[in-house]
N, C-alpha and C positions, 0 to 999 in steps of 0.2 A: 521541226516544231518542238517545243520546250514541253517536256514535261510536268504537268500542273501539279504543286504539289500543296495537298489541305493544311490549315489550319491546323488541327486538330492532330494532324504527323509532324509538323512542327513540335504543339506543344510535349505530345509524345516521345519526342526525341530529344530536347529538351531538359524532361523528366528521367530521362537513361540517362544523360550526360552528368545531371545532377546529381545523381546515386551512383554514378561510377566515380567523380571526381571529390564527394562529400565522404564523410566518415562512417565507420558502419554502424547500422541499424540497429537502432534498438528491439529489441523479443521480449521482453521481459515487462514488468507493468505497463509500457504509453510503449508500444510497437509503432512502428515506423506509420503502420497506415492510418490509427487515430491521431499521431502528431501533425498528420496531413489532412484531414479530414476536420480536424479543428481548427488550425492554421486556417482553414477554407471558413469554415460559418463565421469565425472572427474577424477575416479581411471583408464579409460582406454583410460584417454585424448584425449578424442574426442570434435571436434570442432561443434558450438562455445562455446559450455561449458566450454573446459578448460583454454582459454584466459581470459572469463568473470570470473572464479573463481581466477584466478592471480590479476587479477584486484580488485577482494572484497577483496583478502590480503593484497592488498595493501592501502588499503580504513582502512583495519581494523589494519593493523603494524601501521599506522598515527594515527589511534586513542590510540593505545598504551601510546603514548607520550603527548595526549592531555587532560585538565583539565576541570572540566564542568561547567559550567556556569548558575548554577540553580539559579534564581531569586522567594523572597519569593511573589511578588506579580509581575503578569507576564502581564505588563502593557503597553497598544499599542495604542498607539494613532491612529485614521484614518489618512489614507495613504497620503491621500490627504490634510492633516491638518498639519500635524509634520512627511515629508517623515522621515528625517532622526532619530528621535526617534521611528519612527515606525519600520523601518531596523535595528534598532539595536538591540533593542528588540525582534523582532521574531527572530533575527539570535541567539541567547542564547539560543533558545530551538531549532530552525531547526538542527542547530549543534551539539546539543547533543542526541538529537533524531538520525539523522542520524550514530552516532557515535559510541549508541547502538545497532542500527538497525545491522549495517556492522561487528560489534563483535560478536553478536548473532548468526548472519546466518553463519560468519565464524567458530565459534564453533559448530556450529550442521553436517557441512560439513567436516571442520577439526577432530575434536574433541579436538582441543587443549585448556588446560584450561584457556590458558594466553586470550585467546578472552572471552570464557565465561566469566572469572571476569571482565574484562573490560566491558563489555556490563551493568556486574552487579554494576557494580559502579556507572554506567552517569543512573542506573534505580533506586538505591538507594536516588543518589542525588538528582532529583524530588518529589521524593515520602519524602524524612527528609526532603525537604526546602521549597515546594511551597503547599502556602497553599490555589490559589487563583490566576483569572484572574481578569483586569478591563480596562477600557477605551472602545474608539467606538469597534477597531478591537481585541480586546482582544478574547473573545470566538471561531471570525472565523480564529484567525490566531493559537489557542489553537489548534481546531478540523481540521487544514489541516497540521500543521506540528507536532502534536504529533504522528500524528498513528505510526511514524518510533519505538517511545515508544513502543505503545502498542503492537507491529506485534514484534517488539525483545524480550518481556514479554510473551506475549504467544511460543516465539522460548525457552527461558527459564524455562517455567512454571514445578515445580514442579522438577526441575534440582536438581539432592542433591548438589552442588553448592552456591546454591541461597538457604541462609536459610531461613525455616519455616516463621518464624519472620520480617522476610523483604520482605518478597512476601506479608503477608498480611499488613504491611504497602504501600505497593507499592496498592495491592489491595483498600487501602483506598484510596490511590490519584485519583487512577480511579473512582471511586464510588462520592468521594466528591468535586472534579475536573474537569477531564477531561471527564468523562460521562455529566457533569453538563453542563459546556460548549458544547457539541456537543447537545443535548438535548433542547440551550438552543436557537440552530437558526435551529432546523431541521425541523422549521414549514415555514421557510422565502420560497419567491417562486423561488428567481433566485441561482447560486452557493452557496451561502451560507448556502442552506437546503440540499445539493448534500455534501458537505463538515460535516456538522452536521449528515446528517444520516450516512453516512461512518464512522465517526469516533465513533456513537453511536451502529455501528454495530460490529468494533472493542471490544469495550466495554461489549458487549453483549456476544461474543465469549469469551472472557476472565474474565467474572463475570459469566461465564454458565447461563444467565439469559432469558429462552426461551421469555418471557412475551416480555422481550424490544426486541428481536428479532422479535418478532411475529409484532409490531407495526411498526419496520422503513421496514417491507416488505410492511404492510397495505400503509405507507406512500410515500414510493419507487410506489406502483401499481397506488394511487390516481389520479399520476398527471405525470406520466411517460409523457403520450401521451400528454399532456400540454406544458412539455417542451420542446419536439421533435415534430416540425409541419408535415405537409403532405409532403412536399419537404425535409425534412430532417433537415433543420434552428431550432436553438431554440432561441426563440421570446424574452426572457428573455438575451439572449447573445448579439445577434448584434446588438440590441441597444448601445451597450457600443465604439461605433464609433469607432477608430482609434485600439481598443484593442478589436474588437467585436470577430475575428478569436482566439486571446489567449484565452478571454473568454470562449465561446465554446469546446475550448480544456478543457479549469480551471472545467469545467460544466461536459464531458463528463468523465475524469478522474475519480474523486470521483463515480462516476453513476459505473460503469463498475465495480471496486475496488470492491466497496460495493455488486454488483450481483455477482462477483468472490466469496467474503467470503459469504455470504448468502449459493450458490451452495452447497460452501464446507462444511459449519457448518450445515447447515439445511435441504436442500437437493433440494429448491425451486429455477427452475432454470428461474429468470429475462434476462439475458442474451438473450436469442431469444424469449422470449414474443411480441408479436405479437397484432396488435388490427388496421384494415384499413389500415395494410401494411405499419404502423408505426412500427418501431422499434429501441430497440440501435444502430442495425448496422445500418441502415438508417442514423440517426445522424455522424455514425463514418464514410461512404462515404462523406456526405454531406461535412464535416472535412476534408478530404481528397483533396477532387475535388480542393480546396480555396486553400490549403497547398499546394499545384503543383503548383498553379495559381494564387497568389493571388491578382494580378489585375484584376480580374475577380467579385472580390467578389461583391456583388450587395448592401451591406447595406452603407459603406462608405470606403473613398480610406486610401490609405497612411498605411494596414495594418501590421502589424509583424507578418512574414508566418512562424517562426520556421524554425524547422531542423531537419534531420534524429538523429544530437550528444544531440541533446535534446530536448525541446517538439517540434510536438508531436510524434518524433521517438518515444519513450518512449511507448506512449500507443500504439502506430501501432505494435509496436515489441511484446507486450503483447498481441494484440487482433488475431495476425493470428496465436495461435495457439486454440485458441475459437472460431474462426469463417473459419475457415482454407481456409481462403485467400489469397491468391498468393501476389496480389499487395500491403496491408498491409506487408509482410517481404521483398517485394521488395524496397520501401520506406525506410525502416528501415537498410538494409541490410550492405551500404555503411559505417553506423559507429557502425558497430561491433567490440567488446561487447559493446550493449549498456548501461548505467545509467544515474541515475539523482539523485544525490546525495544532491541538492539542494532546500530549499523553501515549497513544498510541499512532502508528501508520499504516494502517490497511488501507480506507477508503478515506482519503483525503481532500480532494478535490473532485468530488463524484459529479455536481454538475457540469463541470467542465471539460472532465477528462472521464464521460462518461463511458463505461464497458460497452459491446456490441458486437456479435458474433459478425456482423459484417457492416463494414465501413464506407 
């Protein structure tokens, strides 16, 4: 008599065969098991997943038809100095960062090749052309709008796709680059070291270099509670007057991002660290309260409170499934699917590619 064997060891085996004979796994922002677990609510169109994945196709069809804009020396002047050569210039790499970003994820979701090469072209192109940041804001505006790079690179990594040869040039931009610059302000005390370790934590994921991991945790733990006071305020934020509430949000983003891929690549989980009943989510309330109110805010008037269609929807819609808070996706709820396709990349496509301690 034959052996009966289920369904279910079928598709189980199946499943082995496909991660032994597929490329390896991504750790690092969209881990192996959310790219599966979405791939799933999308094939059986379930909401809001599969509005927010129309929506990255359509992110990623635009980028089809778009050219990249890699500069050999990625040169920013302070903001505050030369706005408009400073916006011009970060938009050449937000842009194609983003561009990557939106191709990548849509080929690891689709599987269509037409995105994968797209993604691989705008990741080619930085990695042949740029050899090099400079001016004031050069390194922070390198380490808050590349990660879209680096998070599309490791969606790629190892893709037969992406040749041999061009991954480890793309590899060396990291390394000579864009490690360089995040590395190069992840000592500074207010955003800009939020912004550097994040994207030095990117780096670390996708150079498998445990060593620099092991240090932006060291340097994530030093001064966590420094920057998140007893009341929730970070000291280094609302100083910045009129833009103290963006700030705090600019502060909290990178912080979160980075405990996300930490969790996922290393296994250390920042996220609910605790010390005097300070914590991140303390900060992400304190954020909150002001965002509702923000004539209320106590450090100075005339704030810019955001929005659910963009910050800090954005992070709110990524944290309630990490801290599985009601009010955080109520907040956010109204401009479903959410993204932010613009400027910086922490939480990009947070409806879709929402966080989750388990999948």
């Amino acid at each position: 008599m034959k052996p009966k064997i289920s369904f279910s060891l079928i598709l189980g085996l199946l499943f082995l065969v496909c991660l032994n004979t597929s490329t390896v796994a991504s750790n690092g922002m969209h881990p192996e098991d959310q790219i599966l677990f979405v791939k799933t609510q999308v094939e059986l169109k379930k909401e809001p997943y599969y509005q927010a994945y129309l929506q990255l196709l359509a992110y990623a069809d635009t980028a089809l038809t778009q050219n990249h804009h890699a500069l050999t020396d990625f040169a920013v002047p302070g903001f505050y100095v030369d706005p408009d050569g400073h916006r011009n210039n970060s938009r050449s790499l937000q842009s194609d960062s983003f561009q990557a970003y939106s191709c990548a994820l849509a080929y690891r979701l689709s599987g269509k090749k037409k995105y994968g090469k797209r993604a691989i072209y705008f990741l080619n192109a930085w990695a042949d052309k740029n050899i090099g940041y400079s001016e004031a804001d050069g390194p922070l505006v390198m380490a808050y709008s590349g990660p879209g790079l680096l998070i599309a690179a490791d969606l790629m990594k190892n893709q037969k796709i992406w040749k041999d040869r061009q991954q480890k040039r793309f590899e060396n931009w990291v390394t000579t680059v864009y490690r360089k610059a995040s590395n190069e302000i992840r000592n500074r005390k207010n955003n800009w070291a939020d912004w550097g370790r994040y994207g030095s934590v990117l780096s670390a994921v996708y150079l498998e270099d445990a060593e620099e991991m092991a240090e932006n945790i060291r340097l994530i733990k030093s001064d966590l509670f420094e920057k998140i006071a007893a009341d929730g305020h970070m000291p280094e934020e609302v100083r910045r007057q009129d833009r103290g509430l963006w700030y705090t949000y600019f502060s909290l983003a990178p912080i979160t991002a980075a405990c996300w891929v930490i969790l996922q690549a290393e296994g250390t989980d920042l996220l609910h660290w605790k010390e005097d009943d300070r914590s991140i989510k303390l900060g992400l309330d304190y954020l909150l309260q002001f965002v509702k109110d923000p004539e209320a805010w106590p450090w100075h008037e005339n704030q810019r409170p955001g929005s659910p269609e963009s910050w800090p929807g954005n992070l709110f819609e990524a944290m309630e499934g990490i801290y599985e808070d009601p009010e955080y996706g109520e907040y956010a709820k109204p401009a479903h699917p959410v993204s932010y396709p613009v400027h910086h990349f922490a939480w990009t496509f947070p409806t879709l590619m929402k966080p989750m301690l388990v999948y």
